[in-house]
C-alpha positions in Angstrom: 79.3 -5.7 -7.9 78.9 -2.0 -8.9 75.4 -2.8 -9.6 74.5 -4.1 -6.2 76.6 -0.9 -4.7 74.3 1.4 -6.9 71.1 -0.8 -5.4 72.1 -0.3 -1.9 72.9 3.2 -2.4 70.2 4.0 -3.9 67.8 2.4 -1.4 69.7 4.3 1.4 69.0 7.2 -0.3 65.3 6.3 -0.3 65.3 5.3 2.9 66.7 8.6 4.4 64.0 10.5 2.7 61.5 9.0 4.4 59.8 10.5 8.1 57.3 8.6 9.9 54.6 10.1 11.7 51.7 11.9 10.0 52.3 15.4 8.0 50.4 17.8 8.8 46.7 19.4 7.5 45.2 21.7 8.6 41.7 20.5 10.5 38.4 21.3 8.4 36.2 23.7 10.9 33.1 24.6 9.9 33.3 28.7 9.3 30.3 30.8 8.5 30.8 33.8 6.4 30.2 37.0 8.1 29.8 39.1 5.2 31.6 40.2 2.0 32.7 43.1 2.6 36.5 43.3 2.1 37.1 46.6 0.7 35.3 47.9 4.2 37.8 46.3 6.4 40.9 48.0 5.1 40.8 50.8 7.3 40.8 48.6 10.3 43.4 46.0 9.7 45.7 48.6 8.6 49.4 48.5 9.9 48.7 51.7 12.5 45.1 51.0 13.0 44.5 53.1 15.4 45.2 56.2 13.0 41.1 55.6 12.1 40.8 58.4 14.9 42.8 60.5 13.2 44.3 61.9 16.9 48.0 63.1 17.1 48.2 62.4 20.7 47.1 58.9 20.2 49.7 58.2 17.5 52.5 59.9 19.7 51.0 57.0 22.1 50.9 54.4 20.4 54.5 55.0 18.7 56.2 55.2 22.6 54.2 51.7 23.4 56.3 50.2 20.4 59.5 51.1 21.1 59.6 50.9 24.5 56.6 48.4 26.4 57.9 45.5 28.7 55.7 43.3 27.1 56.7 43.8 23.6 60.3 43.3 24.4 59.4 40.2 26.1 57.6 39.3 22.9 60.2 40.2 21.0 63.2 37.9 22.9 60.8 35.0 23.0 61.0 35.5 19.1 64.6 35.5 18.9 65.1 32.7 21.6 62.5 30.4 19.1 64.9 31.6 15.9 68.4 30.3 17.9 66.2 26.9 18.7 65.3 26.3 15.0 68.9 27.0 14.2 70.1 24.6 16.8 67.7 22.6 14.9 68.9 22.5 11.4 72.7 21.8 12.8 71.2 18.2 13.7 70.8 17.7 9.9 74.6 18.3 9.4 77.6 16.4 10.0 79.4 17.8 12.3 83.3 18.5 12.2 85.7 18.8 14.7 89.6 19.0 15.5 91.9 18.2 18.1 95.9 17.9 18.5 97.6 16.1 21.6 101.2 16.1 21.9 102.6 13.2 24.6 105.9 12.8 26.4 107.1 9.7 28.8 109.7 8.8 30.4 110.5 5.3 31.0 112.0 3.0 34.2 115.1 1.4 33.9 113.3 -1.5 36.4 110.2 -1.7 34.3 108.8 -4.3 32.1 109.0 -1.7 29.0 112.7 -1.3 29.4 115.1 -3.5 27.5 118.6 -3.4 28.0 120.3 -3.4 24.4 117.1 -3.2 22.5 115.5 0.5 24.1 118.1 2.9 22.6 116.1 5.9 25.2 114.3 6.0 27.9 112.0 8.7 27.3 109.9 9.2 24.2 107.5 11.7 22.2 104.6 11.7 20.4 102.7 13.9 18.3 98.9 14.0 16.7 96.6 16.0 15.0 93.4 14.6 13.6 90.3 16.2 11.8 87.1 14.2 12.7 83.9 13.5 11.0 80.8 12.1 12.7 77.6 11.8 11.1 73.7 10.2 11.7 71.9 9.3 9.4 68.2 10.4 9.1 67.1 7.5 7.9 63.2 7.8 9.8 63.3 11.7 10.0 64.1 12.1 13.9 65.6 15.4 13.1 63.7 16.7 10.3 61.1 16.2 12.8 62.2 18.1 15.0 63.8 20.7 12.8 59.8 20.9 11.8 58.8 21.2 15.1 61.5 24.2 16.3 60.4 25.9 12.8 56.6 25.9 13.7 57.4 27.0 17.3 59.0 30.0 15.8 56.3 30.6 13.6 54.1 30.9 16.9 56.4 32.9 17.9 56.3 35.2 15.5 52.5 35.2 15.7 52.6 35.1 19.3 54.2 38.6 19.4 52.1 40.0 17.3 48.8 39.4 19.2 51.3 41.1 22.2 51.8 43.9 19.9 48.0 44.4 19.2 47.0 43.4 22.8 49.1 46.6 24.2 48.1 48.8 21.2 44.6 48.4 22.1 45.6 48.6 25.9 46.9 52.2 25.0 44.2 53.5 23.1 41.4 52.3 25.5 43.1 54.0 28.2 43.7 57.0 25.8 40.0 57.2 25.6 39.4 56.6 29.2 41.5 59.3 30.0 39.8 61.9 27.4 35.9 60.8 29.2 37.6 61.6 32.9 38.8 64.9 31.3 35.4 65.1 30.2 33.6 64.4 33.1 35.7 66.6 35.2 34.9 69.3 33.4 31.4 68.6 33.3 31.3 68.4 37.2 33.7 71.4 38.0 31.0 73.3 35.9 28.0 71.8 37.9 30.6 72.4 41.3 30.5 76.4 40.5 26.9 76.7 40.2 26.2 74.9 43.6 28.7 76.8 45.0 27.1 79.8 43.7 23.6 79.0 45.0 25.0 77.6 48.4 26.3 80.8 49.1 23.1 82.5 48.0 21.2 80.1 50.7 23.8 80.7 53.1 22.9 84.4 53.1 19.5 83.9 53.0 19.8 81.5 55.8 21.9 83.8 57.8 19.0 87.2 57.5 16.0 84.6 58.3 14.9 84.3 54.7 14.7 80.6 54.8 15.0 77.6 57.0 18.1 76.0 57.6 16.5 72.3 56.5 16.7 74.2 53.0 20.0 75.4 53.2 21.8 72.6 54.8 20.0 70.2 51.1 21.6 73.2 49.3 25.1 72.6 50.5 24.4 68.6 51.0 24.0 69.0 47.0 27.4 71.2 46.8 29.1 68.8 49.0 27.9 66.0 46.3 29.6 67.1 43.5 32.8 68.3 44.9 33.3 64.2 45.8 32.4 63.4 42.2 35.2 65.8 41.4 37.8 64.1 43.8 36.8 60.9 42.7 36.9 61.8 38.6 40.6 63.6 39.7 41.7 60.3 41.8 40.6 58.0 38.5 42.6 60.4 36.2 46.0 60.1 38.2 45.8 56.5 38.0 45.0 55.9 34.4 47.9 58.4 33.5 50.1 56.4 35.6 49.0 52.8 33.6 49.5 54.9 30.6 53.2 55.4 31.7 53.4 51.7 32.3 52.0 50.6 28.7 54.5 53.3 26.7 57.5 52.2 29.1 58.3 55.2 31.0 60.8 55.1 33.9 59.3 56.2 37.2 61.0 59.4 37.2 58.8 60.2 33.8 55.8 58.5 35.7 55.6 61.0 38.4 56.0 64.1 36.1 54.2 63.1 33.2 51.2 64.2 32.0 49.2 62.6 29.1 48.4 65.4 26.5 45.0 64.8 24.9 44.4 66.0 21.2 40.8 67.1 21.7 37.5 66.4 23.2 36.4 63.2 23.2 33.0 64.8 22.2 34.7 65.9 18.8 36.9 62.8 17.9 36.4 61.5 15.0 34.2 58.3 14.7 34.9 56.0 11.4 31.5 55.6 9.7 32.3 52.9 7.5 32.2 50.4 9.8 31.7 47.1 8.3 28.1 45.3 8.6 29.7 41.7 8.6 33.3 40.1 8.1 34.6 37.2 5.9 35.6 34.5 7.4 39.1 34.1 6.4 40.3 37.8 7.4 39.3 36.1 11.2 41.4 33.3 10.3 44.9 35.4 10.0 44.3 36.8 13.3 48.2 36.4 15.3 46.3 34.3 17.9 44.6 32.1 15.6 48.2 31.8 13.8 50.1 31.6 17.2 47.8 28.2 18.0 48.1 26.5 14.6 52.0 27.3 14.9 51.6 24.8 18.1 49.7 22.6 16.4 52.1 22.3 13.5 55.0 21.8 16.1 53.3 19.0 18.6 51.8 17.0 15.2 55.8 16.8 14.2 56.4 16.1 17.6 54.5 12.6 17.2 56.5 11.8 14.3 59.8 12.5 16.2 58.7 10.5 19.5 57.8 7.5 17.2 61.0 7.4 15.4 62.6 6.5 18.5 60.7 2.8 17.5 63.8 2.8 14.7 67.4 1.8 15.1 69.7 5.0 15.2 72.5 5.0 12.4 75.6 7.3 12.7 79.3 7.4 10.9 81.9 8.5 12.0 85.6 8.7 10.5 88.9 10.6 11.1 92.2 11.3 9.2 95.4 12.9 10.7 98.9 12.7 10.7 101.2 11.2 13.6 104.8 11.3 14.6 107.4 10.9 17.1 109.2 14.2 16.2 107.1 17.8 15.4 109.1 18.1 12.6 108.2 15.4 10.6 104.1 15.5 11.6 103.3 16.6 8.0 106.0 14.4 6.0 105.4 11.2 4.3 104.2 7.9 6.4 102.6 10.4 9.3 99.3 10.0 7.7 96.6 8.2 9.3 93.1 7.6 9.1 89.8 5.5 10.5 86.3 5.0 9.2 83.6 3.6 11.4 79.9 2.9 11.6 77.2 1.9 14.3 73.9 1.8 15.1 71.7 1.2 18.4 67.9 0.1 18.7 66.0 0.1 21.5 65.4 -3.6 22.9 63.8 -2.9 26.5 63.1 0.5 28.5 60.2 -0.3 30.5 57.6 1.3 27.9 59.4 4.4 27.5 59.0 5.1 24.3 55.3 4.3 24.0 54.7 6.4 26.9 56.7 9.4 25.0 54.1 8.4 21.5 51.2 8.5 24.0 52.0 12.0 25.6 53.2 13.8 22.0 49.5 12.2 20.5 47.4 13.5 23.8 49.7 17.2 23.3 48.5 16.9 19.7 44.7 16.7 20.6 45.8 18.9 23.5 47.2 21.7 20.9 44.3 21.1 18.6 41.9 22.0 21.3 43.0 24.9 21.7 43.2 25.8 18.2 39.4 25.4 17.4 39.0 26.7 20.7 41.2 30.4 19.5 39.0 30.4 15.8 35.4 30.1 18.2 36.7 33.0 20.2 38.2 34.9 17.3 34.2 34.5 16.0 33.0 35.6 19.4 34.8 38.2 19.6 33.9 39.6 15.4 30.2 38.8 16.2 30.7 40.9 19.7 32.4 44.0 18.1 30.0 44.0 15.0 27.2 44.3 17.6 28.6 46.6 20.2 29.6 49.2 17.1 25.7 49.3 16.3 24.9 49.3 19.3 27.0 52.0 20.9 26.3 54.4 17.9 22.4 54.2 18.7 23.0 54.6 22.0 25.3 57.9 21.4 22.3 59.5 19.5 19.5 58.5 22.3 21.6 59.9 25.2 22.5 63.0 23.0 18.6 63.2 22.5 18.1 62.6 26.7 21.0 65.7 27.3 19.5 67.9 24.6 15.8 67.6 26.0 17.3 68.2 29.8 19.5 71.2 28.4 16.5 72.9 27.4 14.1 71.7 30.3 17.0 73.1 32.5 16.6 76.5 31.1 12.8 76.2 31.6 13.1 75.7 35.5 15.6 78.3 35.4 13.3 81.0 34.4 10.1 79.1 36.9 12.7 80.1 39.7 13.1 83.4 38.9 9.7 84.0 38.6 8.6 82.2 41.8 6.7 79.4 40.4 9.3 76.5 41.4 11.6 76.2 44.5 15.0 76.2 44.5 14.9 72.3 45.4 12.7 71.7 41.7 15.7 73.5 40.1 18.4 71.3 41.6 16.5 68.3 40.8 16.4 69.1 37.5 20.2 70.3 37.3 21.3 67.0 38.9 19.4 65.0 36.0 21.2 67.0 33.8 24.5 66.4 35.5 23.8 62.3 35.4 23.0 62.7 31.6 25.7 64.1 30.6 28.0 61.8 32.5 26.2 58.9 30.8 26.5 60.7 27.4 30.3 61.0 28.3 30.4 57.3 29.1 28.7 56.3 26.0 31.2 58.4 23.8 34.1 56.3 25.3 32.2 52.8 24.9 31.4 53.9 20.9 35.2 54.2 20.7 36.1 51.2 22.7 33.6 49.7 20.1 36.2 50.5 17.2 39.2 49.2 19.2 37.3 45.8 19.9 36.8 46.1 16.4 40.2 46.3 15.1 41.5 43.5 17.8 39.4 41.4 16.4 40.2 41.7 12.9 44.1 41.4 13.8 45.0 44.8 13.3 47.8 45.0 10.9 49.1 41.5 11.1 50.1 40.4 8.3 50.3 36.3 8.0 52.6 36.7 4.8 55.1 37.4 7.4 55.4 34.1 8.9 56.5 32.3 6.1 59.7 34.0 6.4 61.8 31.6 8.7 
């Protein structure tokens, strides 16, 4: 007898270990190595990333967007919400415990069936309980440690999920950052330009007035004037609103909205540029991006998913017992015969439900394929997106150094006309032509500055800035 108790014990033991549905791999993808070049990368997947530009005002950015964007805090609660869920969770695996008490008084009919003359010594009565109960299911096919493996892997995207939030708004700030240095550079660039064709519009308008030249010339000369003072409103109309979607990303109230104003560090002509940008990228510093993580986290979850939907196929198995003590008078609740206990067990399988349950293994397989989608999907972009920055960070330095090369070359051609007008041998009309080349270069050179840093930020986005994957692991 003890040796066929051991037998059965042990093989419900056994039997509760096990979990159908599949256990999860991680799907072989094809990656192509980018490049070894680790040591080069540091810089860029750093914790504050954006500290590459070495810019105070950016940092003082950056720092507000941390503590106080909407986004983020969303992010963050989403986090927390997943955390409760996997907690919720794990309490499946337990037994769960509970108490309760009742305390019952009657009072009896002299005319009813319950009343016996000479044998009912009262008519009313009292009675008291207080029981501790026990209830318990048994995991036999892994229903809950399913699910408990599901609610983990959702807070692992979680986790992952606000970090590609974190590095989303980071890069938010810092492109508007350097959006807001180029306007600052422009304007300045096209207040200057404003004063000189002030200068000669009021030269013309003399000249006009004393009959030294025709008023066709005169009225190009303020036409020209009249052109750059829109390209100053404009530039001043574009700078109020990218301070104002500043404010948004760093979280300021509206009060700070309206009467803040976004300090820059320096000239976007003199901020600094890293130069060890990295020529290629291997392939598994693409694969800890938080997106890439984010998407496997929902693959893990909807693969355990599959395992919990089919377990529903199995009978359920629960226990559940209780022990108290009972008695007619409060006094004697705890004394000796008021004890009383009850053991029971139960199961239920599913006989007939009109093809629920496959329907449920049908949609938890077709989320599966559905989540797995959309992981290969996240690495292809994640490759797009290194291939893209790689490029752009070439590309945008060359072009830096031809449009500094066009401005340099107009610069001096500029001077050239100058003096060819003040000795006669151009018109004043040859002289603004060449001035408003100048004017467009520069612009463009301005323009190009901003896309070379842009070219970083894409750069550090793609690489996952400073996300860290070791910090999923702790649940």
């Amino acid at each position: 007898m003890r040796k066929n108790n051991l037998s059965l014990l042990f093989s419900l033991i056994l039997l509760a270990a096990c979990e159908v549905g599949p256990d999860y791999k991680r799907p072989k993808i094809d990656m192509p190595n980018l490049g070894d070049t680790r040591k080069e990368v540091d810089d860029f997947i750093s914790d504050g990333w954006w500290s590459v530009f070495a810019d105070s005002a950016l940092n003082n950015l950056e720092k507000q967007a941390i503590r106080h964007n909407c986004d983020l805090k969303q992010a963050i609660a989403n986090v927390e919400i997943a955390r409760a869920t996997a907690g919720v969770a794990s309490a499946d695996l337990l037994p769960s415990v509970g108490a309760s008490g009742k305390s019952d008084k009657s009072f009896s009919s002299t005319r009813g069936k319950g009343y016996m003359p000479g044998l009912s010594t009262s008519r009313s009565s009292t009675d008291y309980l207080g029981t501790v109960g026990i209830s318990y299911e048994i995991d036999f096919f892994g229903k809950y440690r399913r699910a408990n493996e599901a609610a983990r892997a959702n807070l692992l995207s979680s986790k992952a999920a606000k970090e590609a939030v974190l590095l989303s708004v980071t890069a938010e700030v810092a492109k508007a950052y350097f959006q807001l240095r180029a306007l600052d550079a422009k304007l300045a660039i096209a207040k200057r330009t404003l004063k000189t064709r002030q200068r000669t519009c009021n030269v013309y308008k003399s000249r006009f007035k004393n009959g030294y030249c025709t008023e066709l010339d005169y009225l190009r000369v303020e036409a020209e004037m009249a052109s750059v003072n829109t390209a100053v409103l404009d530039i001043e109309s574009a700078l109020s609103k990218v301070e104002t979607a500043i404010s948004v990303l760093i979280g300021a109230n509206p009060r700070e909205m309206i009467v803040h104003r976004t300090e820059t560090d320096k000239a976007i002509e003199r901020m600094r540029i890293p130069s060890n940008v990295p020529k290629g990228i291997p392939s598994d510093i693409l694969a800890r991006r938080p997106d890439v993580f984010q998407a496997e986290g929902q693959l893990i979850a909807a693969n355990a998913k599959i395992g919990e939907a089919r377990a529903a196929y199995f009978p359920s198995i629960s226990l559940t017992g209780a022990f108290g003590f009972e008695s007619r008078s409060l006094s004697r609740l705890f004394s000796g015969g008021s004890d009383m206990w009850n053991f029971g067990s139960g199961f239920a399988l599913p006989i007939f439900n009109g093809g629920k349950i496959d329907n449920l293994n049908d949609a938890a397989k077709a989320n599966y394929n559905k989540m797995l989608a959309a992981y290969e999907k996240s690495i292809q972009v994640a490759f797009k997106e290194a291939l893209d920055a790689l490029a752009s960070n070439r590309k945008s330095r060359e072009i830096v150094v031809s449009r500094t090369r066009q401005v340099n070359a107009l610069k001096k051609g500029y001077h050239i006309a100058k003096k060819q007008k003040e000795a006669g041998l151009i018109g004043m009309l040859d002289l603004l032509d060449v001035e408003r080349g100048l004017l467009s270069a520069e612009m463009e050179l301005v323009g190009a500055l901003q896309n070379q840093l842009n070219a970083v930020v894409d750069l550090c986005k793609a690489l996952g800035g400073g996300w860290k994957t070791n910090d999923t692991t702790k649940l």
